[in-house]
Each structure stands twice: as structure tokens, then as C-alpha cells.
N, C-alpha and C positions, 0 to 999 in steps of 0.2 A: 504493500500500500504506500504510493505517496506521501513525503513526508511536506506540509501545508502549510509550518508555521513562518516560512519566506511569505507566502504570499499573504497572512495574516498581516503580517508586522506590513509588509508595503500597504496591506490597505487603512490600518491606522495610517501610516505614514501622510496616502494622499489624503485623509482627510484633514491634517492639521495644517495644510498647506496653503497660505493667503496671499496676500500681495495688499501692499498699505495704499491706499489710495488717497489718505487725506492730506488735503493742499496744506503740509505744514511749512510749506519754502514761503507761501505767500505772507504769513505770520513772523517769519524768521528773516526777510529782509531786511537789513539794518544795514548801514553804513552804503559806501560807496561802491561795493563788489559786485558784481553781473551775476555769475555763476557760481558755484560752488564745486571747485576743482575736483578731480575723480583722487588726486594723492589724499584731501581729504576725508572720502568716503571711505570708512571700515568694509570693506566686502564679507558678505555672510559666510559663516563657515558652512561648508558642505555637511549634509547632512551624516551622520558617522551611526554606524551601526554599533562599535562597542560600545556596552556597558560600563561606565565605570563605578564605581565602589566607592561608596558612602565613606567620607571619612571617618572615624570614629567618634563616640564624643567625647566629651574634655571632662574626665572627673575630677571637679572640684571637692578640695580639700574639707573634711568636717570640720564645722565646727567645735573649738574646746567645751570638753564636759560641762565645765564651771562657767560658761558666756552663760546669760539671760539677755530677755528680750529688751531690758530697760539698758543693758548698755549696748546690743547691737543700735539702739535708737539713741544715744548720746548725741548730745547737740556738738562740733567741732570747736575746740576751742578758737577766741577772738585773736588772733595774734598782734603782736606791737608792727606799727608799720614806722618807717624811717619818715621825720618831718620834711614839711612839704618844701621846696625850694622859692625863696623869696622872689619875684622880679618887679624893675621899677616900672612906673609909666611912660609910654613910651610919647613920642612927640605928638603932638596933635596934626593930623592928615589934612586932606581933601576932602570934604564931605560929599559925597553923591550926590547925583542931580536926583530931583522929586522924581518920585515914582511914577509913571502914568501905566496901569494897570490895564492890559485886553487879554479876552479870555476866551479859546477855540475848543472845538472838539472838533478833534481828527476823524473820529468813524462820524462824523455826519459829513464833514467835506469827503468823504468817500463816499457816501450814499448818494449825494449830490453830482458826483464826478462821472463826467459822459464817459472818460477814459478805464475808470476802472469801472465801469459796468459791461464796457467792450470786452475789457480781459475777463471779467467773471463770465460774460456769455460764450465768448472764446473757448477759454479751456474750461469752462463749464461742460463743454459739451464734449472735448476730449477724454474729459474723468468717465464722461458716461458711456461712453464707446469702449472707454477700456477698461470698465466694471463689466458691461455688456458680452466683451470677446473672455473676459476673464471665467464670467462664469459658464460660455457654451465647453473653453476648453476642459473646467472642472466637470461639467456633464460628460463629458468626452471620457476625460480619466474613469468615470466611475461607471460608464459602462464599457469599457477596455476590462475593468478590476473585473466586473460582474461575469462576463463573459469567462475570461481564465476561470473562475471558481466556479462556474458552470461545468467549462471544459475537462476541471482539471483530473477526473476519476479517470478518463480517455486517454491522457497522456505520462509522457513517462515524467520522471524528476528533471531532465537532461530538456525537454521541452519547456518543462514550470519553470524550468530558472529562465530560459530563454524568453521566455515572453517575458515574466519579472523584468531581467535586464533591460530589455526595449521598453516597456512602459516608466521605468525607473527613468530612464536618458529621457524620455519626452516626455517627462514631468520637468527634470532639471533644467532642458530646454527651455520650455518653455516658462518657469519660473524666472531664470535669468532673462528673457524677453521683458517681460511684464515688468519686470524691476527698470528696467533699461526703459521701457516707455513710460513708466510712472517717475522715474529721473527727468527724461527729458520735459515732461508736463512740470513739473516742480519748478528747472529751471529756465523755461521761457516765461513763467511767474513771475520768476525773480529780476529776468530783464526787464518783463514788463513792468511793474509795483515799481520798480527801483528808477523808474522815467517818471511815475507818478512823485514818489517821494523826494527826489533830489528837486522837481520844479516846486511840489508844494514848501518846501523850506523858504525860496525866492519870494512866492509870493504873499506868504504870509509875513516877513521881512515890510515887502512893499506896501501891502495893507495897514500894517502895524504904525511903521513910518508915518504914513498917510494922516494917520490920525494923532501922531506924537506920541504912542504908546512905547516905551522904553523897555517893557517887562511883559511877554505873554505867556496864560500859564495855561495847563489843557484843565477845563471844565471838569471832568472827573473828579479832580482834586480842589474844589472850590465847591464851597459848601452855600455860598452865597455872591451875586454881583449882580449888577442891572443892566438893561438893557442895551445899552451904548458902551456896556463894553467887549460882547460878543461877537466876534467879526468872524463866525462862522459861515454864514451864509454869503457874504462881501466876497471871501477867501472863494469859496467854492464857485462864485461867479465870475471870480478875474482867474482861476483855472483851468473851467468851462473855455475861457476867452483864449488864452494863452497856450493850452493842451489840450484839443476837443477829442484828442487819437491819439495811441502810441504805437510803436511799432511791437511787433507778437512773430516770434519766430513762428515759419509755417512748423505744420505739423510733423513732417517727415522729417525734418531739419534736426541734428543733434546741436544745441544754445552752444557745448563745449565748443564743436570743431570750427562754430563759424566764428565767434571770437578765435582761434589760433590762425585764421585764416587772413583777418586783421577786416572785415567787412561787415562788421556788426555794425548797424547805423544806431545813432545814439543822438539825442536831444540838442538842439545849439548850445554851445559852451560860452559865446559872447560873450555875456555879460560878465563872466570872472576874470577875465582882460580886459575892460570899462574899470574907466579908477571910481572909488568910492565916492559916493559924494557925502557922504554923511555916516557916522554911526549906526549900524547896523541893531536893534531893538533884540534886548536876548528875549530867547524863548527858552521859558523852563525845560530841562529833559524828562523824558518820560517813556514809557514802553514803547514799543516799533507801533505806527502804524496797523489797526486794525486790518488785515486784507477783506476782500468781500466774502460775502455768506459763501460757504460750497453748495455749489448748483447741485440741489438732488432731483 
């Protein structure tokens, strides 16, 4: 008789087998970067058949006969610390200019923004094409499995492993596919996001200025302010103006190779060779930009 438990174990195998779909690059674009280099990415380890073996556990030492419960609970004693070091006052400065206080939120100038609704409709629909292909191939694997343990009283051991082998490769296959297109989806993300957020810094600058606001801080973190000082919707309208589209690698396109390529088209730079004309208004930091909803 056959011996089954190969083909057991692969079919747990294929069923714990997934692929991450969620647009986490669109959340994770920070700073100035395109892509997300491949020497970056940890690549999964191949799946391994040995067992290994529980380390043991660690026997801790008993406690002495003569402890009770009132001194394992002893308070630590206070220890002396060394006095604290004197310093004089120091010269009296420059006092800051007045405050003038505006106040944004970034996920609504995202909800507002024709450019990130294009990429959320964009590779919105790429996610769903490749949840779509993802789950006919898992249909595919589980009646490939069905079929062998249908088959497999008919045939010899020398056949069962053969077939095992082949469906094992065209699982791995195609698991590395599905990684490689849920990469590439992640990082035309991050080119696209990363066009939205390098201009909204500019123009929330410019709005800010506009109004002599010297200090803007994200709405989230403000518990209270009035109406004039909210230059949320202002912001999302000279964006609209300024950014109505961005560029979205096509779909076939791997983000890496055409940046090495050096023809990645990328937003006007102008203005950061334009001399300043004035003090640029800070803007509190704060978590990366909301990306938009994932398209289900």
C-alpha cells in the first residue's frame, strides 16, 4: 500500500499559502525615495520540510525554603543619588517672532485630491485583478491536490512523489509571481503618493505664507481652533490646481528597472532653484500621509 503522508503534508502545505495584498507601501511612503530597493527586501525562506526541535525549557532555580511572600514583595530600597550640577543663566537671546497658528489635515486634502483618487482607482483595480488571478490559481492547486488523492490507490509511490514534485514547483512558481506583482503594485504606489506628497509640502508652504501663518500643525493633534485657521480645503484647491494627475507606472512595467534605466518622469523641480523669497512657515511633523482607502 502507498505510503500518503507526502501528499498529506503538501496539502496542508497548499492551504496555508497566501500572498499579502495590502497596499502597505502607500502608508509607508515617507521621505524622498521612489522605490524600495530589492537589496532591501528580506526574500522569504523557502518553505523546509525538517522539523526542528523545540528547545528545551529553562529550569528556573527554586526558591529558598525560608523566602515568604512578604519579602519576595519588598519595596526596593531609595538609593542616595549624587547632587545635581549647578548652571548659570545664560545671556538673554532673540525672542521669536509671534506665533500665527494654521491648522490642516492631510487625509482630507487626500480625499479632496483628483491625483490621489486617480492612483487609488488605478491600482485599485490592479489589487483586484491580482486577488482575482490569485484565487483561480488557489482553485487550480486544490483540484490538482484532489485529483492525486483521488488517483492515488492506482498508482505506484514513484508516481505520488512525481506528481507531488510538479504541483510543489507550480505552487513555488507561482507564489514567487504573485509576490513579484504585489511588489510591483506597492511600488508604483510609492512613485505615485511620493508626487503627491513632495508637491503637497510646496503648497501648503505657499498657503500658509499667504496668510502669515508661521506655524502649521495637523488637526489631529489640536483639540481646538476656529475657522480661519484651517487651510485644509484652500490647500486641496491650489493642489487640484497645480497637480490634477500624476504619473503611474503602467502595469507591466517593473517601478525598479525603469528608474535604473534613468527615465522615470518625475514632477518639475523648478522651484528648489528659484531663491527664496521669504521664510518658509514650519509645519509640525507628524505621521506619513494617510494613503487612500484600499479599493475592495
Amino acid at each position: 500500500m502507498p505510503n500518503f503522508n507526502r501528499t498529506a503534508a503538501l496539502s496542508a502545505a497548499l492551504l496555508s499559502i497566501s500572498v499579502a495584498l495590502a497596499p502597505s507601501a502607500m502608508a509607508q511612503n515617507a521621505g524622498g525615495g521612489w522605490f524600495v530597493p530589492k537589496a532591501a527586501q528580506q526574500p522569504a525562506p523557502p518553505a523546509a520540510h525538517t522539523q526542528h526541535r523545540a528547545p528545551s525549557p529553562v529550569q528556573l532555580p527554586a526558591p529558598p525554603a525560608d523566602s515568604s511572600e512578604a519579602d519576595q514583595q519588598q519595596t526596593p530600597p531609595v538609593l542616595p543619588l549624587p547632587p545635581i550640577p549647578s548652571m548659570q543663566d545664560l545671556p538673554k537671546g532673540v525672542a521669536p517672532p509671534p506665533t500665527v497658528i494654521g491648522v490642516i489635515s492631510v487625509s482630507g486634502v487626500m480625499r479632496q485630491s483628483t491625483a490621489a483618487m486617480q492612483v487609488e482607482r488605478t491600482l485599485g483595480g490592479r489589487r483586484d485583478a491580482l486577488a482575482q488571478d490569485l484565487q483561480k490559481e488557489q482553485a487550480g492547486w486544490r483540484n490538482e491536490q484532489q485529483n492525486l488523492q483521488a488517483q492515488a490507490k492506482t498508482m505506484t509511490s514513484d508516481q505520488i512523489q512525481n506528481r507531488e514534485r510538479s504541483l510543489q514547483n507550480r505552487v513555488m512558481k507561482a507564489q514567487h509571481d504573485f509576490r513579484n506583482r504585489n511588489r510591483i503594485i506597492q511600488e508604483a504606489a510609492q512613485v505615485s503618493l511620493g508626487q503627491i506628497e513632495r508637491e503637497l509640502v510646496q503648497v501648503i508652504q505657499k498657503v500658509a505664507a499667504a496668510h502669515g501663518m508661521n506655524l502649521v500643525l495637523h488637526s489631529e493633534q489640536i483639540a481646538l481652533h476656529v475657522d480661519g485657521q484651517d487651510i485644509t480645503n484652500e490647500v486641496a484647491k491650489q493642489l487640484n490646481s497645480v497637480l490634477p494627475s500624476v504619473f503611474i507606472p503602467d502595469a507591466n512595467v517593473d517601478p525598479e528597472e525603469l528608474a535604473k534605466s534613468g527615465k522615470m518622469p518625475t514632477t518639475a523641480d523648478a522651484d528648489q532653484d528659484a531663491p527664496a523669497t521669504g521664510p518658509a512657515p514650519a509645519v509640525a511633523p507628524a505621521a506619513p500621509a494617510a494613503a487612500p482607502a484600499a479599493h475592495k
